[in-house]
C-alpha positions in Angstrom: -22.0 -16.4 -90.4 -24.9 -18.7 -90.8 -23.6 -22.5 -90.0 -25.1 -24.0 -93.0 -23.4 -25.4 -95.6 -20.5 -24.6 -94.3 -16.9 -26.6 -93.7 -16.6 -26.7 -90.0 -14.0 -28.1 -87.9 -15.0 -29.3 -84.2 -11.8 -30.6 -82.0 -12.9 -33.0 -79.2 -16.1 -33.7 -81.2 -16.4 -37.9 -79.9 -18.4 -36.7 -76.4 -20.0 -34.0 -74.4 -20.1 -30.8 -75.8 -18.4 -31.0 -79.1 -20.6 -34.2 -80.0 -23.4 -32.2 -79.2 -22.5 -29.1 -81.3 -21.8 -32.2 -84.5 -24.8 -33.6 -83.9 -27.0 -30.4 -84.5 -24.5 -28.9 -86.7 -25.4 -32.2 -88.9 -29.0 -30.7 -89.9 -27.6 -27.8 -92.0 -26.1 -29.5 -94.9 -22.8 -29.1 -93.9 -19.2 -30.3 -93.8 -18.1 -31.2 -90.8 -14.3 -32.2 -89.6 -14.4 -34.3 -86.7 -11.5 -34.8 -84.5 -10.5 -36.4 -81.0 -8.8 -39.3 -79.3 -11.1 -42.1 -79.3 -11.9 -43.3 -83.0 -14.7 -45.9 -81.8 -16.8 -42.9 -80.7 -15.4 -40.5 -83.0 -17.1 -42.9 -86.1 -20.4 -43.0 -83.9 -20.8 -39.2 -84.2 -20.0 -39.3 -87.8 -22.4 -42.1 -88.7 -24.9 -39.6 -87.2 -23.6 -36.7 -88.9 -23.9 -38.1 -92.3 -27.9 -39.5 -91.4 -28.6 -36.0 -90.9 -27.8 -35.0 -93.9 -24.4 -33.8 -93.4 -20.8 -35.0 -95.0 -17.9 -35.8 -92.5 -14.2 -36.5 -92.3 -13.5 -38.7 -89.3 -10.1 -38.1 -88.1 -8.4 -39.3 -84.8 -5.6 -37.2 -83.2 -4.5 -36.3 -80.3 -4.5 -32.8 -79.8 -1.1 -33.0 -77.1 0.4 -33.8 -80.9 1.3 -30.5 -82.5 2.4 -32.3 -85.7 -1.2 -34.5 -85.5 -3.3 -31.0 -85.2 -1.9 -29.4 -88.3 -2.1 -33.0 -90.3 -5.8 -32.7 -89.3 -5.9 -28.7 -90.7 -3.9 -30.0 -94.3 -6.7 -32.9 -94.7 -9.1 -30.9 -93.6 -8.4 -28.5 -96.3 -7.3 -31.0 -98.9 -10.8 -33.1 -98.4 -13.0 -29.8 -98.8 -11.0 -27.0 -99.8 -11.4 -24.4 -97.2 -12.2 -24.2 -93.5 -14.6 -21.2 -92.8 -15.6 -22.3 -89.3 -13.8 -24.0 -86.5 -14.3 -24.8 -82.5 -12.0 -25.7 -80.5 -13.1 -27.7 -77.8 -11.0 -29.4 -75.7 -10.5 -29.2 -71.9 -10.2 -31.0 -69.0 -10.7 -29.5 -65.7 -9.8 -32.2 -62.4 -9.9 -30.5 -58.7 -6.8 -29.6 -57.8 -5.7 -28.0 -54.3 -3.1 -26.0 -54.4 -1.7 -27.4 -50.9 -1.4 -30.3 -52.2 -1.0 -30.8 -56.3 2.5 -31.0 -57.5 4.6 -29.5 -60.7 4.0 -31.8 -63.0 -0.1 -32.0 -62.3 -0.2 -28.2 -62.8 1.6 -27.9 -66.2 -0.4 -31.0 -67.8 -3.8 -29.0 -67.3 -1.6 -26.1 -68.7 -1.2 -28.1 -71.7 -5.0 -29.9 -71.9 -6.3 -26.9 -71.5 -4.1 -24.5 -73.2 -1.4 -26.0 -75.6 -4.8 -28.2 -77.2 -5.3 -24.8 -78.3 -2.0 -23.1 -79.7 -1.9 -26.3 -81.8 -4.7 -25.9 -83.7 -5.1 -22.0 -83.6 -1.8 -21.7 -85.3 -2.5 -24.0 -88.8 -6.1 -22.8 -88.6 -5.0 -19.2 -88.3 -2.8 -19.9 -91.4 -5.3 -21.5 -93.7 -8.0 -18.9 -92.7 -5.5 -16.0 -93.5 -4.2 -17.7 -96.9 -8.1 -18.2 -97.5 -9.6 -14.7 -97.5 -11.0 -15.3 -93.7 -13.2 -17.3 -91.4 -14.4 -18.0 -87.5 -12.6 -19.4 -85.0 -14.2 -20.5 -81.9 -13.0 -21.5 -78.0 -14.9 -23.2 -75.7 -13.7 -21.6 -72.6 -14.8 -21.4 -69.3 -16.4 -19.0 -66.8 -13.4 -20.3 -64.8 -11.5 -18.2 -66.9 -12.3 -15.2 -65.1 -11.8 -15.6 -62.1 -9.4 -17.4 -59.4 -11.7 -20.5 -58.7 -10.9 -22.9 -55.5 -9.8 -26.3 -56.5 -9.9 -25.3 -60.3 -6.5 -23.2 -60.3 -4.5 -24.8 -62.5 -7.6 -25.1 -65.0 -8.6 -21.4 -64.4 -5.1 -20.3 -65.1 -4.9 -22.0 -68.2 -8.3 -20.8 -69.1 -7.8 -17.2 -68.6 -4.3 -17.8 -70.9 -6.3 -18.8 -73.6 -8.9 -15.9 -73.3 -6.2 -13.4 -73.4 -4.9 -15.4 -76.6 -8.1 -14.9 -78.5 -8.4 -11.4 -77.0 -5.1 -10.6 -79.0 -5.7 -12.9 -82.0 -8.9 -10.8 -82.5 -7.3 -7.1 -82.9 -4.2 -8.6 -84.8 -5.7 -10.5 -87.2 -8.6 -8.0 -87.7 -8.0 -6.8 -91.1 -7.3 -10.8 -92.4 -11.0 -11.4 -91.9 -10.4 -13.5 -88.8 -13.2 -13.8 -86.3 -13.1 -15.0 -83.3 -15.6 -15.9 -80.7 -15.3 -17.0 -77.3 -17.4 -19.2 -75.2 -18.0 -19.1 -71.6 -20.2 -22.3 -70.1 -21.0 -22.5 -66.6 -21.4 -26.3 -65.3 -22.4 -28.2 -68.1 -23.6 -32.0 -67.1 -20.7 -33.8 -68.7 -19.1 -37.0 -67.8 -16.0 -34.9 -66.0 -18.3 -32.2 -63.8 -19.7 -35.5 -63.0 -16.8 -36.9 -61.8 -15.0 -34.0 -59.8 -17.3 -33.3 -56.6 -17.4 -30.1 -56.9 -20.9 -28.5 -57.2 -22.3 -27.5 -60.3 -25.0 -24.9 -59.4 -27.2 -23.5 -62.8 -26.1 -26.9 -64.3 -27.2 -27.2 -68.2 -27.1 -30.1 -70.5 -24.5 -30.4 -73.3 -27.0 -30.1 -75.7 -28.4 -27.0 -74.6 -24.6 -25.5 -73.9 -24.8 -26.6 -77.9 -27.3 -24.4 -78.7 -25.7 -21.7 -77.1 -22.1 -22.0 -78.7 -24.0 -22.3 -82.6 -25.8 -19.1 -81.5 -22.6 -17.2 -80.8 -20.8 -18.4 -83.9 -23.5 -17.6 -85.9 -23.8 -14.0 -84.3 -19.4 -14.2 -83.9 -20.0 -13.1 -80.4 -16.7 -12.2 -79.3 -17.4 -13.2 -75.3 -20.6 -15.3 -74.5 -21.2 -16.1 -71.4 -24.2 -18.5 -70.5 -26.1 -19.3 -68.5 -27.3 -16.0 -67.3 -27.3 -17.3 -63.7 -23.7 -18.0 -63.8 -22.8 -15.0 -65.8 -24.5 -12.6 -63.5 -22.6 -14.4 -60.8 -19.3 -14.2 -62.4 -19.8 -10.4 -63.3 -20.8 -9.9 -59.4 -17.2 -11.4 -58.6 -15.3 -9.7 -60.7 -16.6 -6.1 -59.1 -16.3 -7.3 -55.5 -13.0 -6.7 -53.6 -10.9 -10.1 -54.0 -10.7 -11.1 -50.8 -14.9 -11.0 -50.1 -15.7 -12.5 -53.6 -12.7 -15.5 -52.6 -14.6 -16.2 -49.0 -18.1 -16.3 -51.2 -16.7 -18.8 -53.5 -14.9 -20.6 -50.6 -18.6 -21.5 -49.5 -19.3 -23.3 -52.9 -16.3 -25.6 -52.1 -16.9 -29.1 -49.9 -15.1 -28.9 -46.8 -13.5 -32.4 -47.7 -11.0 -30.4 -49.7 
């Protein structure tokens, strides 16, 4: 699927990596769907969008909202008639340690990281099917794959929502449903920033971007990027668990 003119949805589109993907999304004549939180920044992106060359709906919600995310699907659909792309992308991914983090901690980046996604899949996945088809793309993790110190909580939840998409895929096959899934290493966004944990083979959001349009465009069922971080992820997964858990041990900081 070529993403020009095209109705696209992009779910935590007011910063980082969904912004990005708007922004150059914006050049191909399309119609774009923006949703997140924060309005202020949301109408930022959109004034951009629509300089490009591109139309936009603006529409806050959060995504926690299950009612919110299909309202965003119906006006979605009402505004422009179909959807034939969407990326959901949101996340949030603090340190944890597991010595220390409590219930309720662990079950909120269950939901952040993995209800976001149920409530959008589901309407989406209903539209697409009732509409002869589309793509549906997930900004995962390389987390997902593996049993990451001081990310557990995020990589469980990440690794839930891969096996989703994994099953959405073969079921929903012979409706036309795509669906790709996206697997950034550290990308240099505000919250990688923010957590102290180091971010080796860090890339930009705008060049994580370009590497989530080139998977939707090819519908890519797993892409995994950069290659540094995938050939290290692939390494981990063939190693016996408890050698590949004292390698990444070392890429922890001893203040946790």
């Amino acid at each position: 699927m070529k993403l020009s003119r095209r109705t696209i949805l992009i779910t935590g589109a007011s910063a980082g990596i969904g912004r990005a993907v708007a922004e150059q999304l914006a050049a191909g004549d399309n119609n774009l769907i923006l949703t997140a939180r924060r309005a202020p920044l949301l109408d930022e992106v959109a004034a951009i969008v629509q300089a490009r060359g591109s139309r936009c709906l603006a529409l806050p919600a959060d995504a926690l909202d299950e009612s919110a995310a299909a309202q965003v699907v119906a006006q979605a659909a009402a505004q422009f008639g179909r959807i034939d792309a969407a990326l959901l992308n949101i996340g949030d991914g603090p340190a944890y340690n597991m010595a220390t983090v409590g219930s309720a901690d662990i079950k909120q980046c269950m939901q952040r990281n993995y209800d976001v996604v149920v409530n959008y899949l589901v309407p989406l996945i209903a539209h697409m099917k009732a509409n002869g088809g589309g793509l549906l793309a997930h900004t995962n993790s390389l987390a997902g794959f593996l049993g990451v110190p001081m990310q557990g909580p995020y990589s469980a939840a990440k690794s839930a929502a891969r096996l989703l998409f994994d099953t959405c895929r073969t079921e929903l096959r012979t409706a036309n449903i795509r669906f790709t899934s996206v697997y950034p290493g550290f990308v240099a966004t505000a919250r990688v920033a923010e957590d102290g944990i180091p971010a080796p083979f860090e890339i930009s959001a705008e060049v994580c971007a370009g590497h989530i349009i080139r998977a939707m465009e090819h519908e890519t069922c797993d892409a995994l990027f950069p290659w540094q971080t995938r050939l290290m992820t692939r390494a981990l997964q063939v190693l016996p668990k408890a050698l590949a858990g004292r390698l990444m041990l070392g890429f922890t900081p001893q203040s946790y």
